[in-house]
Steps between C-alpha positions, in 0.01 A plus 500: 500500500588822621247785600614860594224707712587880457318616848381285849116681458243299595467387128884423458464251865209353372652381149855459684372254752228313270791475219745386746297214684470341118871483488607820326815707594336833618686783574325809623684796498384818706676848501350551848628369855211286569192356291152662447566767246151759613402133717814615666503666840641834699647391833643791705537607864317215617205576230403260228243613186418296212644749176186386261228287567335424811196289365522130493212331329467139325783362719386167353737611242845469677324213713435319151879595358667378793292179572679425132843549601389281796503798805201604718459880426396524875842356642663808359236810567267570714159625388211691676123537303376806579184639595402758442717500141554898581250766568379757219438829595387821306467830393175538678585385883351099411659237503550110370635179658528239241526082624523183280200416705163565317280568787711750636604641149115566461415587852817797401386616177124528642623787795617687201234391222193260630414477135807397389571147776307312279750592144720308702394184388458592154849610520648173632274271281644698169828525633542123595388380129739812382835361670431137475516542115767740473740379737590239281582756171757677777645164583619499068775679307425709195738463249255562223161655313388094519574480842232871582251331245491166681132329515505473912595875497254637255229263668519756857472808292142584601617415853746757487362718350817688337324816404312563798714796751554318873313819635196387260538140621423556846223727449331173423506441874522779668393834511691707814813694292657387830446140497593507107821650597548282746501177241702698229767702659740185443532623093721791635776233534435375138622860356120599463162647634189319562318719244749353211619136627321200335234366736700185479714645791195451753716163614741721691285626744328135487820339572492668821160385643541170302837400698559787731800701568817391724763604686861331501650552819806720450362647203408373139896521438510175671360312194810600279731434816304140511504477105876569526563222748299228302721617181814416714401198643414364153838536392445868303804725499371872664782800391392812727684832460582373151369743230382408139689784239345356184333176368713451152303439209612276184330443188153565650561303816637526864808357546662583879482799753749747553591591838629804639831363595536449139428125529328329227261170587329312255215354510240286276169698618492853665184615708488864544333585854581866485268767468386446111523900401784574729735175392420525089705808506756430803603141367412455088637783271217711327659378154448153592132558581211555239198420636592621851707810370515791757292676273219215509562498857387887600235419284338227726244566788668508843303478861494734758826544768449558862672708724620303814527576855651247739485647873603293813327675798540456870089408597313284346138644350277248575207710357583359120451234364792248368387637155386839457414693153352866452299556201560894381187739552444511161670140416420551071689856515803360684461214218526768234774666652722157549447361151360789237678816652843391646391675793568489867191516689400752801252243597656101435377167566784292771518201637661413844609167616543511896600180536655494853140441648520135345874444471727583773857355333514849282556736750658579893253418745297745546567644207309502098541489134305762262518364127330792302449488152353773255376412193699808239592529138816326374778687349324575147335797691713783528557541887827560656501272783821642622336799572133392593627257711550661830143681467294221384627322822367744665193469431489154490575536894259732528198315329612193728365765792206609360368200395693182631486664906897510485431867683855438650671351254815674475583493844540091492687457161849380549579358171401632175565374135358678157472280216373749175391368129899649468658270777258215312708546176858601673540309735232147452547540110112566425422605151336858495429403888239316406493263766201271399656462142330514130116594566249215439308679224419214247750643248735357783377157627571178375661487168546876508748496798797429462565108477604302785695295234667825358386579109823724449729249575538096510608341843403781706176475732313808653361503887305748747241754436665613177369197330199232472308464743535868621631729818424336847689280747217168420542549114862525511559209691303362186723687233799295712273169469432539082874570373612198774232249358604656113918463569382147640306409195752648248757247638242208557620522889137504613122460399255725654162473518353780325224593813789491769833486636603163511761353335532154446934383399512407159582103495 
């Protein structure tokens, strides 16, 4: 059987390698020069930055997924726990180190809020009954209403608590705006604010203390890189610099991929790996599309964009931490302005990953990487990046002075790269710039994303954070995992176990 990956994201490797150790023909085919897609990389003048995430959690993941194809994880990366996981720091001068270790966790949160050490272990107790019985419901596809209304899911509902805001949530344990910040800034990355997201989204930030946060030598870019290699080595077929033109559509089903070079392959399933917004209307013609129409598709709820800054400087500031992040003076306004106004804000939240003081293959010696990312709206806000661009930059550099101690900044830079919410959508092929995907509201989870087994059309799968589970490298990875164990199952290659990964050959 023959299976036709349009994109070699971490979703597309992870179906393309799991499909192809059970024996099917895989061929991935990727319109860039080397794997990734925004797990990709920059490399230039002797300076290497991850282009999207820089977070590795649940590793056990990929450890799990390539224990099945028979590979150690470990004999192809190299990973580094970190502590601390970054440091917070905010409006008012304070600051927060956060650890997967409890005692110092509490010994942290009690310099800031004495009162507030103990919520600690409320938070882990709830948190640790929350994941353990919901991990399993993000392990499932959802194909339909039966599938939402199962008994095991509506059995966690008071667990959950569905109705209940995340900011609300952790008021139950905490008291210190700070510290509740501090657990609940992760829902930016889900497309939404901690006064709106569903309290179920506590297990982000629990994720974090439950299994800590590493580093992969040479950047996170490395797993796709590794990913790529397994694919090979099982016998997959990889097609880089070959670019997907259309996915052709026959009587309600998808038949073969059109390249560029006005090739036609056919193939019996097609998994779609590209950006879900961006790829509907690049690759399937609005006519052939009803429930995913371009008009349906403005009308959908989008996450934020970032503006990117990728620096290469020649010192290393040894001042930051690996992982840095800057909550805004007044964090709800700058909220506001990213996601009700369309606004860019005077006064933003960033983040800055200085990862040269625990990873000395990205740079020259002596020399530094400066991965800054600023939360902004995505292209439904009516900003003209082409014009803002230059200035915003600006003062990007400037708050990195003020509040990061870069007083000398722009003396040391000797490589520079912008990335804005308009490069996202030019030039990676990000919907709107959204770069975290459909928001997790619950009119967009489970059954209400779009279906890793596609509704539109038969034989075509869905992966990444456009689909069930959601935006994120660990629940991609699982999208990858589903629509491999569901193409397995279809053909009667494989039975999985419904809790895991394991596959046990069909006799």
């Amino acid at each position: 059987m023959k299976v036709g990956i349009v994109g070699a994201g971490p979703g597309g490797l992870v179906a393309g390698l799991l499909l192809a150790k059970e024996g099917f023909q895989v061929t991935i085919y990727e319109q860039k020069d080397r794997v990734g897609g925004r797990n990709s990389s920059i490399q230039a003048e002797g300076y290497k930055f991850d282009i999207g995430p820089t977070f590795l959690m649940m590793p056990s993941l990929l450890e799990e997924i390539f224990a099945e194809c028979g590979r150690d994880l470990h004999d192809y990366v190299d990973l580094e726990l970190l502590n601390p996981h970054y440091k917070l720091f905010f409006g008012d001068g304070s600051s927060l180190c956060t650890s997967n270790n409890i005692e110092e966790m509490k010994e942290s949160i009690s310099k800031l809020s004495p009162s507030d050490a103990e919520g600690f272990d409320s938070y882990v107790k709830d948190n640790n009954n929350k994941i353990s019985r919901t991990l399993p419901i993000f392990k499932r596809s959802y194909n339909n209403i039966f599938d939402l209304f199962a008994p095991e899911n509506l059995k966690i509902l008071p667990i959950i608590r569905p109705f209940t805001t995340l900011w609300d949530d952790l008021g139950n344990h905490f008291d210190d705006e700070r510290i509740k910040i501090a657990f609940t800034f992760q829902s930016k990355y889900l497309g939404m604010s901690p006064y709106t997201c569903p309290s179920f989204f506590s297990i982000l930030s629990f994720i974090e203390y439950k299994w800590g946060i590493y580093h992969v030598t040479g950047g996170i870019n490395e797993l796709s890189e590794a990913m790529a290699k397994l694919f090979l080595e099982l016998g997959g077929k990889l097609e880089l610099k070959s670019e997907v033109e259309e996915i052709k559509i026959n009587d309600k089903k998808a038949s073969e991929l059109k390249l560029t070079n006005d090739k036609y392959k056919k193939f019996d399933e097609i998994v779609l790996n590209a950006d879900f917004a961006y790829a509907m209307r690049k690759l399937i013609p609005n006519a052939k599309r009803r429930k995913y129409s371009d008009k349906n598709l403005d009308k959908k709820k989008y996450s934020c964009s970032t503006f990117m800054l990728y620096l290469g400087i020649d010192k290393i500031y040894d001042h930051l931490e690996h992982h840095n992040i800057f909550i805004a003076n007044d964090y709800e306004k700058n909220l506001k302005e990213i996601e009700d106004l369309g606004i860019l804000s005077e006064d933003p939240s960033f983040y800055i990953q200085n990862a040269a003081i625990t990873d000395s293959t990205l740079a020259p010696e002596g020399h530094s990487t400066l991965y800054i990312l600023v939360p902004t709206p995505n292209l439904k806000a009516d900003i003209d990046w082409k014009e803002n661009k230059e200035e915003f930059r600006d003062l990007i550099i400037a708050l990195l002075k003020q509040r990061a101690g870069l007083e000398d900044i722009e003396e040391h830079i000797k490589y520079e790269k912008i990335i804005t919410p308009l490069n996202w959508k030019e030039g990676l092929q990000v919907g709107y710039g959204a770069c975290f995907n459909l928001t997790h509201s619950l009119d967009q989870m489970l059954i209400f994303r779009p279906h890793n087994k596609f509704e539109e059309f038969s034989n075509m799968w869905l992966v990444g954070g456009g689909t069930h589970p959601g935006s994120g490298l660990p629940t991609i990875y699982e999208s990858g995992r589903i629509v491999a164990k569901e193409i397995a199952k279809k053909y009667n290659f494989a039975h999985y176990e419904q809790e895991g990964i394991n596959l046990e050959v069909s006799k």
